[in-house]
C-alpha positions in Angstrom: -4.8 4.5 -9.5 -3.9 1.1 -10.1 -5.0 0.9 -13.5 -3.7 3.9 -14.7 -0.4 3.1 -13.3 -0.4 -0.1 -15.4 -1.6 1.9 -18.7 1.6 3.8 -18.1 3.6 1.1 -18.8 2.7 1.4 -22.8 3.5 5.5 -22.2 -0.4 6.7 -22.8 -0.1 8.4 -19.6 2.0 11.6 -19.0 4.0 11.2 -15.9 2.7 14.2 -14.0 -0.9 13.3 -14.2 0.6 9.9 -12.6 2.5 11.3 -9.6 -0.3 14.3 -8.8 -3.0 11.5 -8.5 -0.8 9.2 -6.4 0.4 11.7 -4.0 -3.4 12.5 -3.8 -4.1 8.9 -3.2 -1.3 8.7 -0.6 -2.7 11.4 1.4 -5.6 10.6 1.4 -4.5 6.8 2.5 -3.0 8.7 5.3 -6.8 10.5 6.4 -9.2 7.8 6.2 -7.7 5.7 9.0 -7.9 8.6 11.7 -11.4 9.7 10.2 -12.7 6.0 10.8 -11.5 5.8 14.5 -13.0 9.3 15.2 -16.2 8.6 13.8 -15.9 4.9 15.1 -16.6 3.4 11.9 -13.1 0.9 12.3 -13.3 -2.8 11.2 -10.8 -5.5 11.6 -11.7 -6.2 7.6 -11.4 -2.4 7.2 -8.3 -2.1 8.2 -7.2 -5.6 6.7 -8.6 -4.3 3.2 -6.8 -1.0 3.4 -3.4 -2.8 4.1 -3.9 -4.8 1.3 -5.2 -2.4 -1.2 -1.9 0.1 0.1 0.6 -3.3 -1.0 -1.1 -3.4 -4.2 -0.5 0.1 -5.3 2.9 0.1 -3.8 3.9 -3.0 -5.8 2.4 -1.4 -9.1 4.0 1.7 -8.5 7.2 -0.2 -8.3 7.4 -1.9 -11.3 6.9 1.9 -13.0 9.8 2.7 -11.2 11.6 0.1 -12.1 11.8 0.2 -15.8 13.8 3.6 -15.6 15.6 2.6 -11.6 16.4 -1.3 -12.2 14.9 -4.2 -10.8 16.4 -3.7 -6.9 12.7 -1.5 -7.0 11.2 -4.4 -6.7 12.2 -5.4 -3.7 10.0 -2.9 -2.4 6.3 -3.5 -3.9 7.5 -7.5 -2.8 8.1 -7.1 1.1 4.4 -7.3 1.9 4.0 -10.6 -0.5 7.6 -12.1 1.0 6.4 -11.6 4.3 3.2 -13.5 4.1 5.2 -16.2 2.6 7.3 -16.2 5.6 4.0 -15.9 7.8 3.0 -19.8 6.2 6.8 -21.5 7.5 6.8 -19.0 10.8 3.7 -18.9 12.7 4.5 -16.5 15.1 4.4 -14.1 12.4 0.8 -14.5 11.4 0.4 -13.0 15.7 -1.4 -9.8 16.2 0.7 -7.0 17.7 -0.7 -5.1 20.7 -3.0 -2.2 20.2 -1.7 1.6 20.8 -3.7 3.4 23.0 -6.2 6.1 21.3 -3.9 8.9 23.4 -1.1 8.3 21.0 -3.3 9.0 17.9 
């Protein structure tokens, strides 16, 4: 998804085949944490990777977005990046927040 969000950058990509694979990508973003809990295949790197790889693509799809929206876009793909850079000067960010209980899921 990445990659062919960067390609569109030089136009070889139409736009729908873009958004249809993205949404696709979202929703299935959205499925494979609840299918990992149920079938107890959850990881601490797991989730860590899936965060990551999720402010990648959002920070890609923002600078698409904002060739034709302006730069404020940006700001957008960049909270993830600012906030680990705010993480190094505040420790008490880099803490891990408490754990919902499976009920709620």
């Amino acid at each position: 998804m990445t990659a062919l969000t960067a390609d569109s950058l030089r136009g070889a990509v139409p736009i729908a085949a873009l958004v249809t694979l993205a949404a696709v990508a979202l929703a299935l973003d959205a499925v494979d944490g609840q299918v990992a809990r149920r079938t107890g295949s959850t990881s601490v790197l797991g989730a860590r990777f899936d965060m990551e790889v999720d402010a990648v693509l959002i920070m890609v799809l923002s600078v698409v977005v904002a060739g034709s929206l302006g730069p404020w876009v940006l700001a957008i793909g960049a909270f993830r990046y600012v906030f680990v850079a705010a993480a190094w000067a505040l420790p008490w960010l880099r803490g891990s927040l408490p754990l919902a209980s499976p009920a709620r899921w």
